[in-house]
N, C-alpha and C positions, 0 to 999 in steps of 0.2 A: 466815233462809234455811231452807227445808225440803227437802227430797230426795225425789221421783216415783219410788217403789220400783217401783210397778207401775199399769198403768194400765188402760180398759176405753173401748172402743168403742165409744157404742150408735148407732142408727138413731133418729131426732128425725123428728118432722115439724111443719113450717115454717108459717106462716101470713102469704103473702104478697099475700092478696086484697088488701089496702088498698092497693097496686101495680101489681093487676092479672095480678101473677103468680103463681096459683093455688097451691096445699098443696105446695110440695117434699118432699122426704124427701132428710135429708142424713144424715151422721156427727159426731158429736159425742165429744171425749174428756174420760172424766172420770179423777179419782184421790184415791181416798177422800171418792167423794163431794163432789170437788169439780171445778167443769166449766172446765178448760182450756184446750179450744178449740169453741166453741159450734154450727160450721157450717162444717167444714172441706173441703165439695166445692165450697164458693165462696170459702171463703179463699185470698188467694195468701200461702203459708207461706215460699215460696222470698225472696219482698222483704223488704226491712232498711233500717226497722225493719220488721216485720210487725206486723198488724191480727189478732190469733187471737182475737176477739169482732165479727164483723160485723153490720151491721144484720140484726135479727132480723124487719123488714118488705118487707125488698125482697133482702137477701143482695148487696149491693153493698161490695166492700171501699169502706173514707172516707164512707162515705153519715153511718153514725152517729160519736161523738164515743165517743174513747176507747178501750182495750183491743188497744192495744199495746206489744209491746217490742222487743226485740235482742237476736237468738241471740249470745250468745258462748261461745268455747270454751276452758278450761284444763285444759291435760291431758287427761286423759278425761269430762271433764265439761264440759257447757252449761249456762252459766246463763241464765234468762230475765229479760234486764236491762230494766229503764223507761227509756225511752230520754230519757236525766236533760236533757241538752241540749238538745232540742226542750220539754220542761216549763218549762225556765228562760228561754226567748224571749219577751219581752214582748208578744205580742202573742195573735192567736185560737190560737196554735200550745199555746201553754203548757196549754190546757184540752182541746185534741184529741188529742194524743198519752198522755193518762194511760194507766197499766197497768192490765190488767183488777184488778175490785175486790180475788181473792184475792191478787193482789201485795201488794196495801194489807191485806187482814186478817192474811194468814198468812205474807204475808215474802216475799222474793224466791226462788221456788223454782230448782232443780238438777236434773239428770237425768243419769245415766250414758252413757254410749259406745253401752251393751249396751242397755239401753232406749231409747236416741233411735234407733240403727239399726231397733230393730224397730217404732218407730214411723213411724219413715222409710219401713221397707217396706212397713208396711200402710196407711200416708195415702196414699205417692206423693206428696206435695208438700215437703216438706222438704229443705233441702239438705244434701247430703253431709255428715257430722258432719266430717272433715277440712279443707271447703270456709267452713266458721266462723271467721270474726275472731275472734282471741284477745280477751281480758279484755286491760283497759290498767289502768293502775295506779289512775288517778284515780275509775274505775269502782270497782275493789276498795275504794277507803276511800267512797268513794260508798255500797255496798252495806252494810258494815258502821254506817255514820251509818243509814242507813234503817231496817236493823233493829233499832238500838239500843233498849233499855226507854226511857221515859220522857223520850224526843228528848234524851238524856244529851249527843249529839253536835249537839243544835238540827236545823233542817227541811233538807229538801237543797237546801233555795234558798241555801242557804249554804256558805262552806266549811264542811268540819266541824269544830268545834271541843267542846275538852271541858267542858261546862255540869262545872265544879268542885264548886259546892256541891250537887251532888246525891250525888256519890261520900262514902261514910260508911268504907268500907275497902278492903281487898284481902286476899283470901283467906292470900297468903306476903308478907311484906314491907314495904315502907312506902309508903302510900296517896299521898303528893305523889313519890316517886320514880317510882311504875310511872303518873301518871297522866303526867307529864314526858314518862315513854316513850311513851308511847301516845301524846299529842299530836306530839312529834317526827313519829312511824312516819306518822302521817296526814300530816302537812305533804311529808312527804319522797314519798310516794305521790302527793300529789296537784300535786307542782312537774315529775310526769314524763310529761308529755301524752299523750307519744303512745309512750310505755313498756310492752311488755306486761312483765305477770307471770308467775311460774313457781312451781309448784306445790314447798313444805316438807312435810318431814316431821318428824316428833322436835319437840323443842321442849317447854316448860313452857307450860303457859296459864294465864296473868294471870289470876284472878276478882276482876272488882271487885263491891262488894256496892255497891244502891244507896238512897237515900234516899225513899220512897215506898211507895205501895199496895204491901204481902203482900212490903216486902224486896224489891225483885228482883237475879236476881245474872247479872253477860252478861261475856263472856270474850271481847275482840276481840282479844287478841294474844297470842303467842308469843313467850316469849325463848330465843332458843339463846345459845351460845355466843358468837357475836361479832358477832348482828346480831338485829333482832324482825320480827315476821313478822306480819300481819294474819290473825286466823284469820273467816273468812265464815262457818265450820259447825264442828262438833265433828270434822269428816271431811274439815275444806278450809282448807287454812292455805296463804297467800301471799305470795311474798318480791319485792324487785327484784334485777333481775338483779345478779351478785356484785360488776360496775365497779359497780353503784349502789348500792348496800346500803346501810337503813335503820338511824338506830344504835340 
């Protein structure tokens, strides 16, 4: 998961002769150089899931395949989730709803309150950040398998489970206790369908070190005091609510 600090709106122009419909000029937002939303005065951003890459020949939201997701909301933050359940339909659905490519390079991005409002005000299409479905549980262990190094948790066509033999340690403790925990915490997040989550604070974070290219080392969870918590970002760690609590 990465976090849209800040972002930049440029003015694009369009190329829709092969359609018939001459050079638009739209708005385009990018963030660090990476684009977004490609054509946002013909995106409808308000629908869920939303298409925030539409065809780049005709500007028809559904025309082209792919590059969408599902605003959610925790706390003060949206994530821009792949909308995993339309991917996992067997049939032409599983290849039209993919998330734009930077979901797949750089992780499921985030965006604050404070940034999505003012994004909100200078699109005009977005909807109210309070007006967002919460994160559901099964989503958060969802997001976490995604971003995983080295599909540690396997592909999200799957539940997530924890590929063992790639884990080499853990930063505090003992590598088959916290891997226990970590598999519980996921099982327990993803038996609660239609569960939102609620945003932790505090906590110790698990570093597992893993078995692969350059070491890699990823921190999906938290343990507090009497329950663990999925952490999605170094900035966003997620519990069930306290009847449901993960052990």
């Amino acid at each position: 998961m990465w976090f849209i600090e800040d972002y930049e709106i440029r003015t694009i122009q369009l190329d829709f002769t092969s359609s018939g419909g001459g050079r638009p000029r739209s708005r385009s937002v990018f963030s660090g150089g990476v684009q977004l939303v490609n054509a946002g005065d013909f995106a409808d951003l308000s629908s869920d899931p939303t298409q925030v890459h539409v065809c780049e020949q005709c500007g028809v939201v559904g025309c082209a395949d792919g590059g969408y997701v599902r605003l959610r909301r925790i706390d003060d933050v949206c994530i821009w989730l792949p909308d995993f359940s339309a991917m996992l339909a067997p049939d032409w659905e599983s290849g039209y709803f993919t998330p734009p490519a930077c979901v797949k390079d750089r992780g499921i991005p985030a965006v604050s309150r404070c940034v999505y409002s003012r994004l909100e005000s200078e699109m005009g299409q977005l909807p109210p950040f309070d007006d967002l479905r919460p994160l559901l549980a099964p989503d958060a262990a969802k997001i976490v398998q995604w971003d995983a190094p080295l599909c540690a948790l396997g592909t999200f066509a799957v539940r997530p489970t924890l590929v063992r033999e790639c884990i080499l340690a853990v930063s505090n403790g003992d590598a088959q206790k916290e891997s226990d925990s970590l598999q519980l915490c996921l099982d327990s997040f993803m038996d609660y369908q239609d569960c939102a989550v609620d945003l932790t604070l505090g906590g110790q974070s698990v570093e597992f070190h893993l078995d692969g290219p350059r070491l890699p080392s990823w921190t999906p969870m938290r343990r507090h005091d009497d329950f663990t918590s999925l952490q999605l970002h170094d900035r966003l760690a997620v519990r069930l609510p306290e009847h449901r609590v993960s052990p």
